[in-house]
C-alpha positions in Angstrom: -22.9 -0.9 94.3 -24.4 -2.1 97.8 -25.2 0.9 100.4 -22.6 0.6 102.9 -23.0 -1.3 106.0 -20.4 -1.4 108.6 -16.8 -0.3 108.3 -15.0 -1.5 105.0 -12.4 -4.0 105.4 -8.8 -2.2 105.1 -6.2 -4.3 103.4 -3.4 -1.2 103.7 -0.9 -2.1 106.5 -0.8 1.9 107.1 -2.6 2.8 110.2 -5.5 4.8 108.9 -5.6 8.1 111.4 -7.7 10.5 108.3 -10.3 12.0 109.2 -13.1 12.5 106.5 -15.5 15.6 106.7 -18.1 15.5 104.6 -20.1 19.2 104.0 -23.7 18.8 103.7 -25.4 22.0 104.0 -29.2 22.1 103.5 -29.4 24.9 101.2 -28.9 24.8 97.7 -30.2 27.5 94.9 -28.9 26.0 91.9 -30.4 22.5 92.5 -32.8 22.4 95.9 -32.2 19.5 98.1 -29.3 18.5 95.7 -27.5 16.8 98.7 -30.5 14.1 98.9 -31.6 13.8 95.6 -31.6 10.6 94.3 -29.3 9.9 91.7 -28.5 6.2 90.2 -30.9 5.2 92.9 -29.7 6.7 95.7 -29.3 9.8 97.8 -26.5 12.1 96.6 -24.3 12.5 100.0 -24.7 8.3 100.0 -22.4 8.0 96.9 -19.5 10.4 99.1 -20.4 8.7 102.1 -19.3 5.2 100.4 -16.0 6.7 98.9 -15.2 7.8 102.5 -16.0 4.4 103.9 -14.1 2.8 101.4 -11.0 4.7 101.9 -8.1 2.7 103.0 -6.5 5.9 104.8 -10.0 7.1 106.5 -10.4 5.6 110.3 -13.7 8.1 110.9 -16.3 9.6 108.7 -18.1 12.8 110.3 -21.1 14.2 108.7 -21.3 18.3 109.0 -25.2 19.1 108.1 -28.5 20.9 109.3 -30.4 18.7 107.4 -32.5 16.3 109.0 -33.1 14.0 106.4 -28.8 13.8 105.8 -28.6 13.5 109.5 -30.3 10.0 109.2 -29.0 9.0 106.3 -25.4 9.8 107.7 -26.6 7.5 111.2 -28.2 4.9 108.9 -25.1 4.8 107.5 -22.9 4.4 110.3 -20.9 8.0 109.7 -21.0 10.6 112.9 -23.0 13.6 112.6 -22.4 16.7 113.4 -25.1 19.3 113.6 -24.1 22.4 112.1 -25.7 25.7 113.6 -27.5 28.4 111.3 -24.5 30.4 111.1 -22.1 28.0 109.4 -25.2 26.9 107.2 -25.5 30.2 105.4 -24.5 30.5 101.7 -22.0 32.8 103.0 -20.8 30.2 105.4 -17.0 29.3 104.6 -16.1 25.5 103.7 -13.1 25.7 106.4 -15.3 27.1 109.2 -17.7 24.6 109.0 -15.0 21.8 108.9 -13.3 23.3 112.2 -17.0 23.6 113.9 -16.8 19.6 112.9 -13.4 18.6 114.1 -13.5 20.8 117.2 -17.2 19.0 117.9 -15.1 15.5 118.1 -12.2 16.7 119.6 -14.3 18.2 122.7 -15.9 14.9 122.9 -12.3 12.9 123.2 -11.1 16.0 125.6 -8.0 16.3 123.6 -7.1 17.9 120.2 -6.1 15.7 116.9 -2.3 15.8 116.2 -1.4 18.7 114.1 -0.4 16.5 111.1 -3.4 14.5 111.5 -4.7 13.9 108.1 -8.6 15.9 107.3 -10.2 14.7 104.1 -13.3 17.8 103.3 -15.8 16.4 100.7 -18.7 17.8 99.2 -21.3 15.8 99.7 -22.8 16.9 96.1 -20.0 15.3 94.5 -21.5 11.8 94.0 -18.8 11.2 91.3 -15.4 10.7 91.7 -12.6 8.3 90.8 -11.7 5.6 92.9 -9.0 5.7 95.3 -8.8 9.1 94.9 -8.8 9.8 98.4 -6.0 7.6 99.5 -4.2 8.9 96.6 -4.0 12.1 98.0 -4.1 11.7 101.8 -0.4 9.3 100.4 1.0 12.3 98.7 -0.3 14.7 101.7 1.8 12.2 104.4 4.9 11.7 102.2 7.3 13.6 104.5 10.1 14.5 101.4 6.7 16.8 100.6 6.4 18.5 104.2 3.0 19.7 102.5 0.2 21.2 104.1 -3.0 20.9 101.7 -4.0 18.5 98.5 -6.5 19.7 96.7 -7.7 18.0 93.6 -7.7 18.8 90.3 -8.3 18.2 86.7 -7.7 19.5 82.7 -9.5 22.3 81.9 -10.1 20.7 78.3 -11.4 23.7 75.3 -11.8 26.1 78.0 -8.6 26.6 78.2 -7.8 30.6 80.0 -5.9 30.8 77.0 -9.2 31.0 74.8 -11.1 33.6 77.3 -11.6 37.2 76.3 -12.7 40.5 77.5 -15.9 41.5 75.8 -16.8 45.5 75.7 -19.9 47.1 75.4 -19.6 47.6 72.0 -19.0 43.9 71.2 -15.2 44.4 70.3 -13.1 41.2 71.6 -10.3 41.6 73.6 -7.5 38.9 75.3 -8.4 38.5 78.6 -4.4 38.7 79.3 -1.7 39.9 77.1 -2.1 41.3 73.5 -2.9 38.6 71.1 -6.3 37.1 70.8 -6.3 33.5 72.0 -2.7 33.3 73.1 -2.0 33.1 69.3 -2.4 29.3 69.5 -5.2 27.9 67.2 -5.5 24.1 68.1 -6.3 22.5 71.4 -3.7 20.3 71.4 -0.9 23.1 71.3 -2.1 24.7 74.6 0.2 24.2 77.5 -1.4 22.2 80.4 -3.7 24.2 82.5 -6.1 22.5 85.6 -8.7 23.8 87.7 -9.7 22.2 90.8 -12.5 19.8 90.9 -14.1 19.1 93.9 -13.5 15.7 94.0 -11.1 16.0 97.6 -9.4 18.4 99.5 -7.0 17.0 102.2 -5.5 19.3 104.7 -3.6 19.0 108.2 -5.3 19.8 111.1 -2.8 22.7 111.4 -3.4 24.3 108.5 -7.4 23.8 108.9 -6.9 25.8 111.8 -4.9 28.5 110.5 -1.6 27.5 112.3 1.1 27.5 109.5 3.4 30.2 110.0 3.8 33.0 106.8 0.6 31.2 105.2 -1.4 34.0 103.2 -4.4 35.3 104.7 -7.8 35.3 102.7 -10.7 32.8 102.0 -8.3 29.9 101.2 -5.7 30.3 103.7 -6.8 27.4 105.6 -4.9 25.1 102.9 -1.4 26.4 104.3 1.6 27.8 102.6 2.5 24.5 100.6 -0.1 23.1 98.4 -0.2 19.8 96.3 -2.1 18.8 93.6 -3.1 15.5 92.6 -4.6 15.2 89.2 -8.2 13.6 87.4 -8.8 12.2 84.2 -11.0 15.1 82.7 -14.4 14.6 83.2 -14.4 12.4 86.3 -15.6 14.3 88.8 -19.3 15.4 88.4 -20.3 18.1 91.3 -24.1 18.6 91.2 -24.6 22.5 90.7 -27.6 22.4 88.1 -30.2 20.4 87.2 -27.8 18.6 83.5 -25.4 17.7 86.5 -28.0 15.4 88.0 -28.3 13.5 84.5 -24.6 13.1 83.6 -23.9 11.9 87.2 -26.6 9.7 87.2 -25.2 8.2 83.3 -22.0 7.9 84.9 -22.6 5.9 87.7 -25.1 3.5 86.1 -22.5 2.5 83.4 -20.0 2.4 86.0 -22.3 -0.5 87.9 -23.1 -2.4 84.7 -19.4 -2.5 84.2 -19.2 -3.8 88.0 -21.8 -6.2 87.6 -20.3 -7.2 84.4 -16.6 -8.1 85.8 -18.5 -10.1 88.8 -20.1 -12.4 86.3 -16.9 -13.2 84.8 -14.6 -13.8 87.6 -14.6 -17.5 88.7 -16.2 -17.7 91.7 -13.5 -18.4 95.0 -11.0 -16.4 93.2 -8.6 -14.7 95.8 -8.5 -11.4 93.8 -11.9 -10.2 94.5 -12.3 -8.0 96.9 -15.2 -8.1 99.4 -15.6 -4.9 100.8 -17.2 -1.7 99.4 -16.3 -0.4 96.4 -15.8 3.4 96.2 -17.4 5.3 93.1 -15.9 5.6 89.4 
């Protein structure tokens, strides 16, 4: 897994028009300086920053940070940067404000605003885990115009901790459903529970017009920047790490070196000149 340098070569004939976001605010409580630490060898936000690069659908990656030291890994890597004032750099700052500061920053510059279909990829740049081609996968299903969506998000199974198996807990220690009247759904095995997801953090593609709060009848609140129709696109469980605590560092770090011994290990046996390998970046397991 070589550090990105230059653009990756794009084999799609699609024209790639996304625009990829990635969030990189300086502050962290959980894990300080999480979006720099070095896992697998490298910096966090460089493992985000080489599954936008790598991205058939992505024609500009924009870095959105007030931290210095992600501002020069973004440059080093080739990505625009974007400095983010204090105000959007708060941990009360929202995820879509700070993503319109961004695309309003580059759209100043060109003197004209992005199409209002124009594909926006936002990605956390503590993810440094996610499958690949998981971005074009959902910046396809975002453009498929049967859909007429306005946001992908992605998500993934919730496994045992299924809302099913929550409960309300009183002060006296008696258990309660957390919905309905039986304890546990009344379902005993795992493998009887209906499918349930919860997003993952792995991508979140919007429109520019829902970004900007421009879809007609959309509900208002903290999340009404992903419009009124919202997709889904759906990860094997487990394969997305996002680094909130310090056992996050480790299992991201596990992942991704087993994920390059396996790389290194399908190089060694593929003849050499063989026209299947491919010889631009590859994004992240």
């Amino acid at each position: 897994m070589s550090r990105p340098r230059g653009p990756a070569r794009r084999t799609s004939s699609a024209r790639p028009n996304a625009i990829a976001v990635i969030l990189a605010r300086a502050g962290s409580k959980g894990v300080p300086g999480k979006n720099w630490r070095r896992i697998a060898g490298r910096a966090c936000v460089w493992w985000t920053i080489d599954a936008a690069r790598s991205a058939e659908s992505v024609s500009r990656v924009i870095v959105s940070t007030d931290a210095p030291v992600v501002a020069r890994i973004a440059r080093r890597a080739g990505c625009e940067v974007v400095e983010r004032p204090p105000d959007l750099a708060s941990d009360r700052a929202t995820v879509d404000s700070a993503a319109r500061h961004a695309i309003e920053s580059i759209e100043r510059a060109a003197g004209r605003p992005l199409a209002p279909k124009t594909p926006i990829v936002l990605l956390y740049a503590n993810v440094p885990v996610r499958p690949e081609g998981l971005i074009d996968r959902a910046v396809a299903m975002l453009r498929r115009r049967s859909q007429n969506a306005d946001s992908v998000q992605s998500y993934q199974p919730v496994g045992k901790n299924h809302p099913m198996w929550t409960a309300r807990m009183r002060p006296d220690g008696t258990v309660a459903p957390w919905e309905g009247l039986v304890l546990n759904g009344g379902v005993f095995r795992r493998q009887d529970l209906p499918p349930a997801y919860i997003p993952d953090g792995g991508v979140i593609v919007v429109t520019r017009r829902s970004l900007f709060l421009q879809v007609p009848s959309a509900r208002p609140g903290p999340h009404a920047f992903f419009g009124l129709k919202r997709l889904g696109v759906i990860n094997p469980e487990g394969s997305v790490v996002d680094i909130d605590e310090e056992s996050d560092v480790l299992v991201a770090g596990a992942k991704l070196r087993e994920a390059a011994r396996r790389t290194r290990e399908r190089g060694a046996s593929t003849p050499r000149g063989n026209p299947k390998r491919k010889d631009r970046p590859r994004a992240h397991r």
